[in-house]
C-alpha positions as CSV (number, residue, x, y, z in Angstrom):
1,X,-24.5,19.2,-14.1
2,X,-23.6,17.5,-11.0
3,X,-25.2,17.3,-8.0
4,X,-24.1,17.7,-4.2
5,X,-24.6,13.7,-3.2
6,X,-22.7,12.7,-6.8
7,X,-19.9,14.7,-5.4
8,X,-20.0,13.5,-2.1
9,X,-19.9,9.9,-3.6
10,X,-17.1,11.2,-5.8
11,X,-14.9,12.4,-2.7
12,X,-16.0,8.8,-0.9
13,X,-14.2,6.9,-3.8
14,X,-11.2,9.6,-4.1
15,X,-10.9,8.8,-0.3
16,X,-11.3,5.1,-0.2
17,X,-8.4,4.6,-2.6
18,X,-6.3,6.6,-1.1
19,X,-7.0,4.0,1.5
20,X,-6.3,1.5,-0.3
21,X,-3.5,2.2,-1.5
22,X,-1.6,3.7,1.6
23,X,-3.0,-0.3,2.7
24,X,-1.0,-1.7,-0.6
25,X,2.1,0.6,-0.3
26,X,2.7,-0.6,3.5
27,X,1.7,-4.2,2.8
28,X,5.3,-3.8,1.3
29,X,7.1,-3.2,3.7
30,X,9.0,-5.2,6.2
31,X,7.9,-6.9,9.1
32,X,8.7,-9.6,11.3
33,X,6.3,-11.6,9.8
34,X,6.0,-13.1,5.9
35,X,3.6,-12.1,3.8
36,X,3.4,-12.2,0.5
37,X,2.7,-9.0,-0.4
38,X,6.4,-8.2,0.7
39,X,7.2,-9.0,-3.6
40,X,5.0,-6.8,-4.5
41,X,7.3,-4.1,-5.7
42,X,9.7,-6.8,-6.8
43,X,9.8,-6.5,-11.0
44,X,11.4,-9.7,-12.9
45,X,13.0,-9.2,-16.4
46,X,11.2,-11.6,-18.3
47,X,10.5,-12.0,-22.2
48,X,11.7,-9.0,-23.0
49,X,10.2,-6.9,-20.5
50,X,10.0,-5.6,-16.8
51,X,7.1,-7.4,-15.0
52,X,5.8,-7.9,-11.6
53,X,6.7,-10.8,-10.0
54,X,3.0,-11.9,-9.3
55,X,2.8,-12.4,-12.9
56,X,5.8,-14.7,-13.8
57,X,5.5,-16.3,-9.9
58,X,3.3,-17.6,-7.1
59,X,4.2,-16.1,-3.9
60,X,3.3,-17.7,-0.5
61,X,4.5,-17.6,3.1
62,X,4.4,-21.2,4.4
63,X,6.2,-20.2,7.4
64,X,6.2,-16.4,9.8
65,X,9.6,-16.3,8.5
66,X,10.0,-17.9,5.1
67,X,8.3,-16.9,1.6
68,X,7.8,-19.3,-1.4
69,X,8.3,-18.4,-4.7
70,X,7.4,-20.7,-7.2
71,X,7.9,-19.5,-10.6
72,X,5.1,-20.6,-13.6
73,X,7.9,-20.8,-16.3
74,X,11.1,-23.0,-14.8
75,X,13.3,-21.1,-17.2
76,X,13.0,-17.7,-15.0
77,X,13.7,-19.4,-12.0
78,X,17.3,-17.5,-11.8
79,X,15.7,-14.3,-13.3
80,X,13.5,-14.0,-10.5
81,X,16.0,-15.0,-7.5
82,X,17.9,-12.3,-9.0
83,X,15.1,-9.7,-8.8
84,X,14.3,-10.6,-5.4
85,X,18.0,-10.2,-4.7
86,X,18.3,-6.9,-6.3
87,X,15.4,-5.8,-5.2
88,X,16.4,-3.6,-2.1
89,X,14.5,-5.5,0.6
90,X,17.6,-6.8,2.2
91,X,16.2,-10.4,1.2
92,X,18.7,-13.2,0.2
93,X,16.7,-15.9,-1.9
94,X,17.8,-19.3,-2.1
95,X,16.9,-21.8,-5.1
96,X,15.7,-25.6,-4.6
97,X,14.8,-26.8,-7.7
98,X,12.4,-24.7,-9.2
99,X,11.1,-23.2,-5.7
100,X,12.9,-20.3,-4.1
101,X,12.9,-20.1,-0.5
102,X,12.9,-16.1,0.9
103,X,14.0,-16.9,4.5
104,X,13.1,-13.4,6.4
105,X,16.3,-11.9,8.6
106,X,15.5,-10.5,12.3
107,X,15.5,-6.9,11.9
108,X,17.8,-5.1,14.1
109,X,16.2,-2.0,16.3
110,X,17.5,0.7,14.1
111,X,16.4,-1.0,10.6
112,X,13.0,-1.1,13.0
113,X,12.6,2.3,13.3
114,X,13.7,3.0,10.2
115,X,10.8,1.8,8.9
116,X,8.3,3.2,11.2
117,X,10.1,6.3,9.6
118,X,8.6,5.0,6.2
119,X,5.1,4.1,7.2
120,X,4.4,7.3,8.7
121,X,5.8,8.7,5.8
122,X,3.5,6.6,3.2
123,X,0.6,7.3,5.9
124,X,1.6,11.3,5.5
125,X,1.3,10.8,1.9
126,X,-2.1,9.2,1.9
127,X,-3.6,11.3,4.1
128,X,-2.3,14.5,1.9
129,X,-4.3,12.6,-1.2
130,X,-7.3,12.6,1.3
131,X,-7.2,16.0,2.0
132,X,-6.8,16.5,-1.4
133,X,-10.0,15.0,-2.4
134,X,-11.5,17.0,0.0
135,X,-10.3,20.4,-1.0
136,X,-11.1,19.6,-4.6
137,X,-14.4,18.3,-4.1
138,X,-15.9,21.6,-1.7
139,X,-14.0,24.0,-4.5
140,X,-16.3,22.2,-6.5
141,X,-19.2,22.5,-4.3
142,X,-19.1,26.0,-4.0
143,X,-19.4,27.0,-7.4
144,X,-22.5,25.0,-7.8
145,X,-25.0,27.4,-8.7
146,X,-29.0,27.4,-7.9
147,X,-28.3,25.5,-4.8
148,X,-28.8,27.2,-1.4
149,X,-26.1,28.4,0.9
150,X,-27.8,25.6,4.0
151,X,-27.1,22.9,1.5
152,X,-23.6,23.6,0.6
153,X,-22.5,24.4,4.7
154,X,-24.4,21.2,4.9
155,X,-22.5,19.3,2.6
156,X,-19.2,21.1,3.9
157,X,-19.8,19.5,6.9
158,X,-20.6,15.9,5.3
159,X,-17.4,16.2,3.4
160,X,-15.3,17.5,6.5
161,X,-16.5,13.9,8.7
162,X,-16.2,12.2,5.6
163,X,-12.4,13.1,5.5
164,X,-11.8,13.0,9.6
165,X,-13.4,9.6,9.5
166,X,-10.7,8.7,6.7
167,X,-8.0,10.2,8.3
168,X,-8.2,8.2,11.3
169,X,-8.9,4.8,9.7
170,X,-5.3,5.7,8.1
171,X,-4.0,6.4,11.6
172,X,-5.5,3.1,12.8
173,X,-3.1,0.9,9.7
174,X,-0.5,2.3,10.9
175,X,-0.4,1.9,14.0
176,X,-1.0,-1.5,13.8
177,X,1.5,-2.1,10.8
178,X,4.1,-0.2,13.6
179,X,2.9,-2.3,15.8
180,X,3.6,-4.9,13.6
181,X,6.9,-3.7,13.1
182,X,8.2,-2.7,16.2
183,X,7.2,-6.1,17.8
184,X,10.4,-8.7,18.3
């Protein structure tokens, strides 16, 4: 039988990757500046399969406005230009060799705010998974039995900061991935 603090860690580690991946899913998108993360969603059709491009290809950003892609197998090199170009980031790769060049396009002011649309969207979505863990971890709580009603108020109220405290450190990313955004 569990006890209240193996819950509470239980909600903590529901609630942290929630975090983490509301950090991952807006480390996707768009800025002004490169980052490599930007591929992350990209999937290359290699050997047979879909993969990840981080698997057939080194990403970097030598430049605020240019990626690197250097594939590890030469004979993908126009497998994975294609996926980057097909990808639906608006990104049009160019090969050298065996390294492709991303260059990053200004964004105008609408495709801007478009995607402060998406992050507070992907930010909505981790907090609901937040919440979630939340409401699933005091329905759990309650019907602990041979525990005292002090403890599980108690307990209500560790879980209730606990998800306040993660709400906001969402609000924190992303405002400063709009920030990040919005800034010319």
């Amino acid at each position: 039988m569990k006890t209240i603090p193996e819950f509470s860690r239980h909600a903590r580690d529901l609630m942290d990757r929630a975090i983490e991946s509301t950090r991952r899913e807006l480390g996707g998108i768009r800025s002004g500046k490169a980052s490599p993360q930007l591929l992350d969603t990209v999937r290359v059709e290699a050997y047979g399969a879909q993969v990840p491009l981080a698997q057939v290809a080194m990403v970097s950003a030598p430049e605020p406005r240019m990626l690197t892609v250097q594939p590890f197998d030469k004979g993908l090199t126009q497998a994975v230009e294609k996926a980057i170009r097909d990808s639906g980031l608006g990104l049009n790769p160019a090969t050298q060799g065996t390294l492709i060049r991303v260059p990053l396009p200004m964004l105008s002011e609408e495709r801007r705010k478009e995607l402060t649309k998406v992050v507070r969207k992907l930010a909505e979505e981790g907090k609901v998974a937040i919440r979630h863990a939340r409401t699933d971890t005091l329905s759990k709580i309650k019907k602990l039995e041979h525990v005292s009603e002090d403890d599980k108020s108690r307990a209500e109220k560790e879980i209730q900061k606990l998800t306040d405290d993660h709400v906001k450190l969402v609000d924190q990313i992303v405002s400063a991935k709009e920030a990040e955004i919005l800034e010319v």
